[in-house]
N, C-alpha and C positions, 0 to 999 in steps of 0.2 A: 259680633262675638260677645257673648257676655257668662257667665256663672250661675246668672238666677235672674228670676221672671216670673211676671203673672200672665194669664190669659183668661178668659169668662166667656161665656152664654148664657144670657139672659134674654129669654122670649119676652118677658113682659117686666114694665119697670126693674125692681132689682130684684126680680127672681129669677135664680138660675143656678148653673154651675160655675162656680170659682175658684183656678188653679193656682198653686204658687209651685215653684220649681226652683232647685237650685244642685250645684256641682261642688264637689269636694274631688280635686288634682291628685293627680298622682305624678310627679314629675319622674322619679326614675324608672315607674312600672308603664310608663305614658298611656293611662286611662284617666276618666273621670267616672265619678260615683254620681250618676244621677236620682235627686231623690223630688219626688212629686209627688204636692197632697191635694185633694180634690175634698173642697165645700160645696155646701148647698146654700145659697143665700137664699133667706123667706122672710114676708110679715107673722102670718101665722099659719100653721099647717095641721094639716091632718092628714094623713097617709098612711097606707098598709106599709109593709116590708115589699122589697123589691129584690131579687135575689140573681137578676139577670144584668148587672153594673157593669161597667168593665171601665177598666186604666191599662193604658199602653205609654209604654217608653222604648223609644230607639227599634220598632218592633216587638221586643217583650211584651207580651200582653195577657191580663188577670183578670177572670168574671168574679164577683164576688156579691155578698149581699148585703143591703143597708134596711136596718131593723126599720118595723113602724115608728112615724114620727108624730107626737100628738101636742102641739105646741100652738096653745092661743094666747102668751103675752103678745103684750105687744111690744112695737119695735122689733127694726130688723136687726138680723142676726147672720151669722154663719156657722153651719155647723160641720164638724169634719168630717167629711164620708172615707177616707179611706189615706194610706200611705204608701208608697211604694219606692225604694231605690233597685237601679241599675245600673251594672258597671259597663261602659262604652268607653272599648280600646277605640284611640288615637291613629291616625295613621302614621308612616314613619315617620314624616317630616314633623309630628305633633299636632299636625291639626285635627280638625275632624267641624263637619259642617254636616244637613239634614239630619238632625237626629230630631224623631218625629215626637211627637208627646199630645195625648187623648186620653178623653176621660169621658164615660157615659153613664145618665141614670132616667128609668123610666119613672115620667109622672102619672101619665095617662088621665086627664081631667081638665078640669076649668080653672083658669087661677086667672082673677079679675079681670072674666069674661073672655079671657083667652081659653081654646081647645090647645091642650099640650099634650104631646105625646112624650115619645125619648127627650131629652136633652141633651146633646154631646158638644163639648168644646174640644179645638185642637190647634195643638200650635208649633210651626217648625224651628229649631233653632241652630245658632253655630257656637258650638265652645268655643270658650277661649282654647290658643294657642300653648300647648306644650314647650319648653326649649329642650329639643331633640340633640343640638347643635354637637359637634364633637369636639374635642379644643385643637388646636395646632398645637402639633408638636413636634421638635426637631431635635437632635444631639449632635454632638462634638467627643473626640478621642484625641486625648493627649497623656504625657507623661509614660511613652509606648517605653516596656522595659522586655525583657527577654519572658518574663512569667507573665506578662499582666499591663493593661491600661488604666486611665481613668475615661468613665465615661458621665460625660457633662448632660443636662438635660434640662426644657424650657415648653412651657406651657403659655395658650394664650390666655385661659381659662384655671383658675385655682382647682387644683389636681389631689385627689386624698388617696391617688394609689400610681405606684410608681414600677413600672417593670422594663425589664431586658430582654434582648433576645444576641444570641451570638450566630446563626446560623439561619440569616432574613427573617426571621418572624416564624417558624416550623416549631416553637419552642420558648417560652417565656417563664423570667427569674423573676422574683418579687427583688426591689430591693428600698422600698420607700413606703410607708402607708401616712406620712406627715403632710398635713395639705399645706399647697404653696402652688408657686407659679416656677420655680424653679427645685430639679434635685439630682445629685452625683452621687456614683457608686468610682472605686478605687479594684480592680481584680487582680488578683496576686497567682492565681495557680491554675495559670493557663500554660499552653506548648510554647515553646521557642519555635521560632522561624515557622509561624503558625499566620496562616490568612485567615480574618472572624468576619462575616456580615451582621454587620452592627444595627439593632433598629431596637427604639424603644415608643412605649405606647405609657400613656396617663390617661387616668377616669377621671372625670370633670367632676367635683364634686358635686354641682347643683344637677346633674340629671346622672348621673351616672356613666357617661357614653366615654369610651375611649376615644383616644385620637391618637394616631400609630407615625410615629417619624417617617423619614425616608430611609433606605438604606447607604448606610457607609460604611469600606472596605479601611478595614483594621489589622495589620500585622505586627506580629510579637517580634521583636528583636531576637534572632538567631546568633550562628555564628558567624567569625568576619566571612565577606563574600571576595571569594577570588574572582576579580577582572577581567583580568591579561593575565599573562606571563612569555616571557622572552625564549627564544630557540639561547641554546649555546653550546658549545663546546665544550668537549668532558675532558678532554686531552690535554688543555694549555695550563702552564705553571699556576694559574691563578684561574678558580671557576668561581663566578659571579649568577646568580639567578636573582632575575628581577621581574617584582612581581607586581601588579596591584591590587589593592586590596582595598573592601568598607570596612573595616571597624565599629561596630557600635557599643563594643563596652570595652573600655580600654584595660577594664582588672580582669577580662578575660585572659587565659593564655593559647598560642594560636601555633599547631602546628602540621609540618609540612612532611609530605609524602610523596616518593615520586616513585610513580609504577611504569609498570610496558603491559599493557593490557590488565592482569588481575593480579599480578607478581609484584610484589615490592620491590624495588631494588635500592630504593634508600629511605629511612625515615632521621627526619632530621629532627634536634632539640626541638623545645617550646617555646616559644617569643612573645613577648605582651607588646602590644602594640599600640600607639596613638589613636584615639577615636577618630573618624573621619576617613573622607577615599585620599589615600596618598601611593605613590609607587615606593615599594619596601623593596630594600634592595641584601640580599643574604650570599655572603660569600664561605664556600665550603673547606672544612677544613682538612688539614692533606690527608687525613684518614677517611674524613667522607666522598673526596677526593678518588681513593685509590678502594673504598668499598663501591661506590658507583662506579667505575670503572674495571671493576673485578666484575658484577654485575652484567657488563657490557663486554664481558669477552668473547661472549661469539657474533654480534654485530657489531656492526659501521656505525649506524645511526637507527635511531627507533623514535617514532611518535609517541612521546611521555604523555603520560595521563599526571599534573600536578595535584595532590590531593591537598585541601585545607581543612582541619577540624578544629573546632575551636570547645574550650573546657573550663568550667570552673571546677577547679581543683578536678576530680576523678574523672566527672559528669559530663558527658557531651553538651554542649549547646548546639540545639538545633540538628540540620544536616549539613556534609560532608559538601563541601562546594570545591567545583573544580574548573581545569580549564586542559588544553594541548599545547605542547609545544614540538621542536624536533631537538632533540640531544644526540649531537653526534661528535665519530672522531674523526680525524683523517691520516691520511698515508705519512705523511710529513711527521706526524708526532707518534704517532701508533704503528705504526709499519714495521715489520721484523727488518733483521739485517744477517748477513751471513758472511763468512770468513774467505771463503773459497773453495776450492774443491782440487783432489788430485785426481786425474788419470792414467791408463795401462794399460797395454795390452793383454791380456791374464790367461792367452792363449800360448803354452810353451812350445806347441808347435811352429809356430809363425815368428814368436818371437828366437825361436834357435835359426832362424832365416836372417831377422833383420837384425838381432843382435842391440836391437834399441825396441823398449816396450812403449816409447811416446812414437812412433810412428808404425799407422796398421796396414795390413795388407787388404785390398776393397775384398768385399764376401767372406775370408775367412780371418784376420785376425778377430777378437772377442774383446770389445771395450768395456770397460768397468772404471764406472764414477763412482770416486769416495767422496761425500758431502763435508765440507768443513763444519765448523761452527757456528749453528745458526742462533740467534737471540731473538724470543720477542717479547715486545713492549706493553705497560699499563693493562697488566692481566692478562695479556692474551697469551696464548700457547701455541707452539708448533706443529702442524698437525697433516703435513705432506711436505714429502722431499721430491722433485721430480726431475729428471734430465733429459735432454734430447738431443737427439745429435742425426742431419742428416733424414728426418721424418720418422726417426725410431726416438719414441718416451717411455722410458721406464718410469715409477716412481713408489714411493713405499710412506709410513708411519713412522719409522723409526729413526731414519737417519744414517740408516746399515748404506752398505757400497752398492751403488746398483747397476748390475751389469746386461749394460744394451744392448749385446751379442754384434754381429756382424752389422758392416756397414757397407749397404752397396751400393753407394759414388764417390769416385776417386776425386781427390784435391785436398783442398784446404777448407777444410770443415768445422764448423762453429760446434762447440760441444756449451749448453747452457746450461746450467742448475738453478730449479727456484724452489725457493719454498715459501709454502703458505700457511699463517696463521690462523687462531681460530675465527678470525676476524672475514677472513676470506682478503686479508691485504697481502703482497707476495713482496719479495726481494729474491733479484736476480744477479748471475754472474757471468762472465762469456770466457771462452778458451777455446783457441782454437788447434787442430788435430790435423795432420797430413795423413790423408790415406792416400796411401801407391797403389795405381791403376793394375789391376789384374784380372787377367782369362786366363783359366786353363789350356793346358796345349790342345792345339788345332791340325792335322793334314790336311794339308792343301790339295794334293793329289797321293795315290798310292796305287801300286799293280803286283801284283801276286797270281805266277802264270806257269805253268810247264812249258819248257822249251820246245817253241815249235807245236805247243797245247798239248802235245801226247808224249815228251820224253820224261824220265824219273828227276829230271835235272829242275830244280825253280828258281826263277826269276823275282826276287821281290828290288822293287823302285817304290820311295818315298819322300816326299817332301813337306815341311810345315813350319808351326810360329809357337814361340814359347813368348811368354810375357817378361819383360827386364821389370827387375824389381830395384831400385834405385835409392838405395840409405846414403845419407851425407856424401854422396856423388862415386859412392862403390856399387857396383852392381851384387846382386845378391842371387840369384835366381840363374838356373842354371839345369842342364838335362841331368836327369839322378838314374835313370832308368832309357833303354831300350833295348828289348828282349823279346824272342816269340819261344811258341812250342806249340806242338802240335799232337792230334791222336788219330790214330784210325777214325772213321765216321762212325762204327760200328761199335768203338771201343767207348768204353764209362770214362775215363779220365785220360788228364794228358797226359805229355813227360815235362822233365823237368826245363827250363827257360836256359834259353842260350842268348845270351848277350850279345848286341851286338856296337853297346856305346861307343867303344873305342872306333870304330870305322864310319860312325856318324862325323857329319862336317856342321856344324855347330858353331854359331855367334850367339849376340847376346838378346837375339830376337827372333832367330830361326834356324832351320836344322832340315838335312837332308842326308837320302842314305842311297847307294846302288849297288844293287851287288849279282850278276846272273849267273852263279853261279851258287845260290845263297847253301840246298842242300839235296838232297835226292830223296823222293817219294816215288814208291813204286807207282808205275802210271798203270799198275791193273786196279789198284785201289782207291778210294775217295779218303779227302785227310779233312778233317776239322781243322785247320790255321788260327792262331792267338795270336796277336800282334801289340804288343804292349809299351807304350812310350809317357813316360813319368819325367814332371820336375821337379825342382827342392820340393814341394807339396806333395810329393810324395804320394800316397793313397787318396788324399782327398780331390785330386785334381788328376788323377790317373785318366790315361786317353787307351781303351781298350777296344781292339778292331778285330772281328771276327771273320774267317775266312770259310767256303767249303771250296776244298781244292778238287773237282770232278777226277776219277781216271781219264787216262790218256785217252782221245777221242782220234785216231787218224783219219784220214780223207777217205780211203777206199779200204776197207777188212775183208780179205779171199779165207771165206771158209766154205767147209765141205758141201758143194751142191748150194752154194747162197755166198751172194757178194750184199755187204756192208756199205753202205756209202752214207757218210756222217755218223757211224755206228760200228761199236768192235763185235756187235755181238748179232749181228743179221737173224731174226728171227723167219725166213721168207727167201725163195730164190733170190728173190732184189726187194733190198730194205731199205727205203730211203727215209733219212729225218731231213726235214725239212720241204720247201717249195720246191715240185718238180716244172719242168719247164722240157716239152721234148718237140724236138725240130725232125718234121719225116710224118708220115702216114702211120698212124694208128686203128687196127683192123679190132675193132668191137667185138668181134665176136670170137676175138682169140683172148679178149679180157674175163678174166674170171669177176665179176663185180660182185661186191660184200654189200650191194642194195638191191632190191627188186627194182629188175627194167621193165619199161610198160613192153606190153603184147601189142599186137595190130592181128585184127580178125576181119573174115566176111562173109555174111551170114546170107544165104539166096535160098531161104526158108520163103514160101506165100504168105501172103498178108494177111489170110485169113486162119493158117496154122499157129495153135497156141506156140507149139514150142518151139525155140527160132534155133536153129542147128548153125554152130561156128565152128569154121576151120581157121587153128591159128598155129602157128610152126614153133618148136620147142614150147607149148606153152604148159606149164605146170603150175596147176589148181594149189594155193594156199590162201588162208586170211592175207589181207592187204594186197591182192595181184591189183594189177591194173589192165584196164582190155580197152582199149579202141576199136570197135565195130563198125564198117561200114557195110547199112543193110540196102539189098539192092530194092526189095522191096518194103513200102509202108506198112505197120501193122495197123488190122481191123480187129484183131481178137482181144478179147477181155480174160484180165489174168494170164500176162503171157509169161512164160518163164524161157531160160537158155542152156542148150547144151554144148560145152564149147568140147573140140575135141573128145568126144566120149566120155564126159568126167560126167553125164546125167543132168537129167532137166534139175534146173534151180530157178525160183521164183523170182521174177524182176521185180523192185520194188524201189517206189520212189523213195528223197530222201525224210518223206514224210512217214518212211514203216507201210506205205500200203500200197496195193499194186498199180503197176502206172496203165493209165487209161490207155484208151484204144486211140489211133489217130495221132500218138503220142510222138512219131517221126514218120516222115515220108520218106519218099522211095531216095536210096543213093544217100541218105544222109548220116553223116557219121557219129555216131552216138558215145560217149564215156561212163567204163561200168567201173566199178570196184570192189571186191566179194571179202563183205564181212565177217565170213565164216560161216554161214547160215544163208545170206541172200546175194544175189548181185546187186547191189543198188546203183540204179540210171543215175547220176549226177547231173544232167540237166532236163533232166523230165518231170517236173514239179509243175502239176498241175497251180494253176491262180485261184484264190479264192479270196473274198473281200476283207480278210486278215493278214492276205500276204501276195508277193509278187510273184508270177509263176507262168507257165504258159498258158493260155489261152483260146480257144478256138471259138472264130470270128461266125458270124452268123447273120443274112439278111432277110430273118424272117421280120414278120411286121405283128405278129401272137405271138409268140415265143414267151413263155413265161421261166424257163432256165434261168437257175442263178449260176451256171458255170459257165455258157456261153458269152461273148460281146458283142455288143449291136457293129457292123458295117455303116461306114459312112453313107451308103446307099440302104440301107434303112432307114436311118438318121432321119436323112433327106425326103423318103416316101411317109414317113411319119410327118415330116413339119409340112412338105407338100398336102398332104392329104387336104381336099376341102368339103367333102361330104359330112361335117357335125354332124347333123341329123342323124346320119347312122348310128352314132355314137348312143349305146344306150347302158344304163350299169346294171348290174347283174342284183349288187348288194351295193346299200347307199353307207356312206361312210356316216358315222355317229357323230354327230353334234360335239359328243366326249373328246372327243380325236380330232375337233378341225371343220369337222363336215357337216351338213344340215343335216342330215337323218331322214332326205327327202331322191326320189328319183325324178321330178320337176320341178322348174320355177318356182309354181304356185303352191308345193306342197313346202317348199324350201322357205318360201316368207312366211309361211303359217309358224312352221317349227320354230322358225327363229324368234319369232314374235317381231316383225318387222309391220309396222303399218303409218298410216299418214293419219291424223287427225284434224278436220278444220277448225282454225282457231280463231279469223279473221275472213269475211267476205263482205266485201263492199268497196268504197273509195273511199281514200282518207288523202285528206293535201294538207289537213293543218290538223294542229289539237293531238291528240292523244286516245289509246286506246291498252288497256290489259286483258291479257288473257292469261290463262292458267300455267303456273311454272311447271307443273306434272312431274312423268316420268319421263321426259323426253329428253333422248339424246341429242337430238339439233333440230333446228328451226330454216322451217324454209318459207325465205319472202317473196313478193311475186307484185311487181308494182312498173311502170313507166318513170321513164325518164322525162316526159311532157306529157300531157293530153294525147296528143295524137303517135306518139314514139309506143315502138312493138314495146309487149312486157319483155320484162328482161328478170331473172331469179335471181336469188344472194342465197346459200344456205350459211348459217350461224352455227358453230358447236354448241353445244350448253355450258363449255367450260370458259367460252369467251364471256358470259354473261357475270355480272357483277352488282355490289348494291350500288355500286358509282356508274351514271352513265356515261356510255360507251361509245362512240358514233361511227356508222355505218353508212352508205350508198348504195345506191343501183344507178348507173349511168352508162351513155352512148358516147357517142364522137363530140356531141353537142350540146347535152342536156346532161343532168343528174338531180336527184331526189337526196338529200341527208336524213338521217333520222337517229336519236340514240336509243338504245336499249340498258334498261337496266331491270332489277328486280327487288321486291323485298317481299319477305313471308313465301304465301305462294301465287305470288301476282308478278307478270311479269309486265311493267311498261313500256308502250314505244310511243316514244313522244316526236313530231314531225317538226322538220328543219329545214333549213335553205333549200332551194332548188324549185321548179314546177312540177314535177313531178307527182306522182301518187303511189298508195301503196292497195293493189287490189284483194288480195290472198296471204292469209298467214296458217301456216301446216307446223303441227308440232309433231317431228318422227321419232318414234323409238326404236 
């Protein structure tokens, strides 16, 4: 490396060209200024101009021209042909190495007995060394205050420029330009409770180059930080919140806030507090006390949010630091209380019974709770009353009387009152209530009768149970009413009620009456009967039993030309109600019947006369008759119709509306008609058809193409019998479409179907392998020995058993077998040979 240098050519003694070269540094710009001058060293010369010279530096390269030189002193000399600088940047590191340097001049002639042409010298060099270097630099932060640090700072390298950054290096503050190896800045008006990435960078004064610290994490002092803080109770004589806290500036003032989600429910004084983490302990006082708890009147317990801010004078410091706790009360300290409660019965009907309103009747006395005095605690308010008694709850807001109407199970019954605060905490009270068991009156039996069922005289019998009602060991309950009345059936209203209490026989639980003689109803009329039996309860437990008393019914009623029997009023020679039952001979035809009797007819018309002529005795033609025909002989005729006694031919028709076939009955067989007003329809002459069951006519032909006839078993028989095929020939070949080949032979039948064999394998095969074409073929037939000498024997294969996994297959006797698998891929199919002696002669692919 070096700054400056010569280099020369000289063709002959000291003639030639002679370089000096030299470097002027740039240290902070990291170049050098290369400058190089090119002599001519001579004794004595003489020369034109030459205008074709040249000098190069680092590549830069200059032709130029050097005047005539006419120079006969003597002594040698140097003269200067020319000057030239160039600036060559350094690489980063400062170095820099081949930078080239040449210089050329034509002589073209003799110089002492030398032939010289050009002259050029040239020579490579390496500068000196640059210091590129950067300096080390690192920092330090102390003196951390809520606004602001100091930030320390140290060079390895004498530094004439000094800068910051707060935010890694994205950004830089001048705050030094004094050279040194060491320099500190002090920052006053940054954020509280602020995180800075701290990095600072110095320029080395000897080259210029920074050198950038590391980064360090620097936070401003905010406000104190809340820790922890304790659960506790709001309720007890004395509330304590403990908390801990950092402190960093003790002339801060620090205060506390306790919310339930974003609601404040208490802000407490300001507190200055000791520098440092300690646990602060704040006891509230009885008004903060009974404000946070007033806060808390409609919960138990709530998850506090504690808020800490901390303030110089007006001014927040920093952010709001928090932490949870649980603040709650309990039933013990916060719990309402209540006084008691009265009860009554508030119904004046029940209580003019029991004479006492603390004891009810079950179903209808009407209970009514008055709430004492209820109190609740630490803010909280009353905010339901409710009572129950027996699975009946009233309850109300106000504290009004609440009445729970009837109660229906009798005993000694719990009446409870509670009430509940806004808290959702309750205080309860108990009392208990005798209800006296009661049912309204019951009959147990009752009859209400005309004497003998047909005289004006009646009969009423009754018996039943009233309910004792039992106060301080007096009975109370007792029959108030037993009364009837009655009206015509006919009539709108009754009369007035005749009593019959006094003739009742009567305990403190039951009651009965008789009396047959009770009043007289005329027995030609029907009477409405009212039967009416009441206790102390009066209307609301009323037992009302309703009667229809029939007129008198007697046994046998003799009126004009007609006897009654079970009936006064015989509409009929003999009118009987009810089940007759007669013992003797009854002569049919002395009955006048109120139904259609069937007819009996016989009809001895020919078999081949449409219309079949009946004689039948009293018979008389209406809709719905019925006729039983026995015909002597079978009908042959179509469309036959009947004329039964003179009444004219009418159409026979089956019950399908159309007329019944011929052959439809044989001779002597008796047939059932019924005449719808229009036809006589056969009732069992329904021909069969392959929709429905019917009758039938049998048939042993062996052509017969009828779809109304049915084959005989001896058709059947000469059909399956039959063994002449050959005769068999078809008329029209069934379609392919439908089932059938579309062919009337064998040979036309394999064409159409496209049925054929194709060879796919001929020769012997005992070992090794062969492929033939997978096609369109739906199975494969093999054709091979089970030995040498063993008969062939076939295998046919589906195509669907075939697979890309070989498959293994056989042909075998009693003694021998051939294996072989079959597989395939693309459209080649393999068989590759296996165990046995066997071969395989023939392979057929059929479609």
């Amino acid at each position: 490396m070096a700054l400056s240098g010569t280099f020369q050519n000289y063709p002959v003694s000291s003639f030639g060209l002679y370089c000096e070269w030299s470097g002027a540094q740039s240290v902070t710009a990291n170049y050098t200024d290369v400058t190089l001058k090119v002599y001519l060293s001579y004794y004595t010369l003489d020369v034109g101009a030459r205008s074709d010279s040249t000098i190069s530096i680092n590549g830069v390269s200059e032709t130029y021209t050097v005047p005539a030189i006419e120079d006969y002193s003597s002594g040698w000399k140097k003269k200067l042909l020319k000057t030239k600088t160039v600036r060559v940047s350094h690489n980063a590191d400062g170095t820099k190495s081949g930078v080239a340097l040449s210089a050329s001049w034509r002589f073209s002639g003799t110089y002492s007995g030398v032939s010289i042409g050009t002259i050029t010298a040239s020579t490579t060099v390496t500068l000196n060394s640059i210091d590129r270097s950067a300096p080390t630099v690192s920092c330090s932060v102390s003196s951390i205050t809520a606004n602001g640090f100091k930030i320390s700072a140290s060079s390895s390298a004498t530094a004439d420029l000094w800068q910051y950054s707060l935010n890694g290096g994205t950004s830089w503050t001048q705050f030094s330009t004094t050279a040194g190896t060491s320099a500190s800045v002090t920052l006053s008006t940054l954020s509280p409770n602020t995180t800075y990435s701290v990095r600072v960078r110095a320029r080395k004064r000897a080259n210029q180059v920074y050198g950038t610290s590391s980064t360090i994490s620097a936070k401003t002092l905010g406000g104190a930080v809340l820790l922890s803080c304790g659960s506790f109770a709001a309720d007890t004589a004395s509330i304590s919140l403990s908390l801990r806290v950092t402190v960093y500036n003790a002339a801060y003032t620090n205060y506390i806030t306790i919310k339930n989600g974003s609601t404040t429910y208490l802000s407490l004084a300001g507190r200055i507090w000791s520098a440092g983490t300690a646990n602060r302990t704040i006891t509230l006082t009885s008004s903060e006390r009974t404000t946070l708890l007033n806060a808390m009147a409609s919960v138990k317990s709530f998850t506090a949010t504690i808020e800490l801010v901390t303030k110089s004078g007006s001014t927040q410091i920093g952010s709001a630091s928090t932490c949870t706790c649980t603040i709650r009360t309990s039933q013990a300290n916060s719990g309402p209380s209540i006084s008691g409660f009265t009860f009554a019965d508030s119904y004046s009907t029940t209580t003019a019974i029991t004479d006492n309103d603390q004891v009810l009747i079950q179903d209808y006395s009407r209970l009514t709770v008055t709430p004492g005095t209820a109190t609740a605690r630490n803010g909280a308010s009353i905010v339901s009353y409710s009572a129950v008694c027996s699975g009946v709850t009233k309850s109300n807001t106000t504290g009004a009387a609440l009445s729970l109407g009837t109660i229906g199970t009798s005993g000694t019954r719990d009446i409870t009152l509670t009430v509940t605060d806004s808290r959702g905490y309750t205080a309860s009270v108990t009392q208990s209530v005798t209800v006296a068991p009661y049912s309204k009156p019951r009959v147990n039996y009752v009859s209400l009768r005309r004497t003998n069922d047909i005289e004006t005289e009646m009969q009423l019998v009754f018996n039943g149970s009233i309910s004792p009602i039992t106060v301080d060991g007096a009975q109370k309950n007792s029959l108030l009413y037993a009364r009837y009345r009655y009206k015509l059936t006919s009539a709108s209203s009754y009369n007035s009620y005749t009593s019959i209490l006094s003739s009742v026989t009567a305990t403190s639980s039951s009651f009965s009456f008789s009396n047959l003689e009770l009043c007289n109803l005329d027995s030609e009329s029907s009477y409405d009967f009212h039967l009416q039996i009441r206790d102390q309860l009066n209307s609301l437990t009323s037992l009302d039993l309703y009667f229809v008393v029939s007129q008198g019914t007697p046994l046998v009623a003799l009126r004009k030309k007609m006897v009654g029997i079970n009936t006064p009023s015989p509409e009929a020679a003999l009118h009987v109600v009810g089940d007759t039952r007669i013992e003797g001979t009854l002569i049919p035809d002395d009955i006048d019947y109120t139904f259609d009797k069937p007819y009996f007819g016989v009809c001895e018309t020919a078999a081949a006369t449409q219309t079949k002529v009946v004689t039948c005795d009293e018979f008389r033609l209406e809709k719905g008759a019925l006729l039983a025909v026995q015909f002597t002989y079978a009908n042959t005729a179509t469309s036959p119709s009947m004329n039964v006694n003179g009444t004219g031919a009418i159409a026979i028709c089956g019950t399908n509306g159309y007329y019944v076939n011929a052959n439809m009955w044989t001779a002597n067989q008796m047939v059932h008609f019924v005449y719808n007003g229009t036809w006589w329809i056969a009732l069992n002459c329904l021909p069969a058809t392959t929709a429905r069951y019917g009758i039938t006519m049998l048939s042993n032909s062996l052509n017969s193409t009828s779809g109304s006839l049915a084959a005989t078993p001896y058709a059947v028989k000469m059909a399956y019998d039959r063994n002449s095929w050959t005769s068999i020939s078809l008329t029209n070949a069934l379609a392919i479409a439908y089932g059938g080949t579309g062919a009337k032979t064998a040979a036309a039948a394999r064409t159409n179907l496209g049925i054929s064999a194709t060879s796919l394998y001929n020769g012997t095969l005992t070992s090794g392998s062969i492929t033939f074409n997978y096609g369109n073929y739906n199975f494969y037939v093999f054709i091979g020995r089970p030995n040498s000498s063993a008969s062939r024997a076939s295998l046919v294969v589906p195509k669907i058993m075939l697979t890309t996994s070989a498959v293994s297959f056989q042909i075998a006797d009693e003694s021998n077998y051939k294996s072989f698998n079959l597989s395939y891929s693309g459209s080649l199919v393999t068989l590759s040979m296996g165990n046995g002696n066997g071969q395989i002669n023939r392979v057929f692919g059929v479609n």
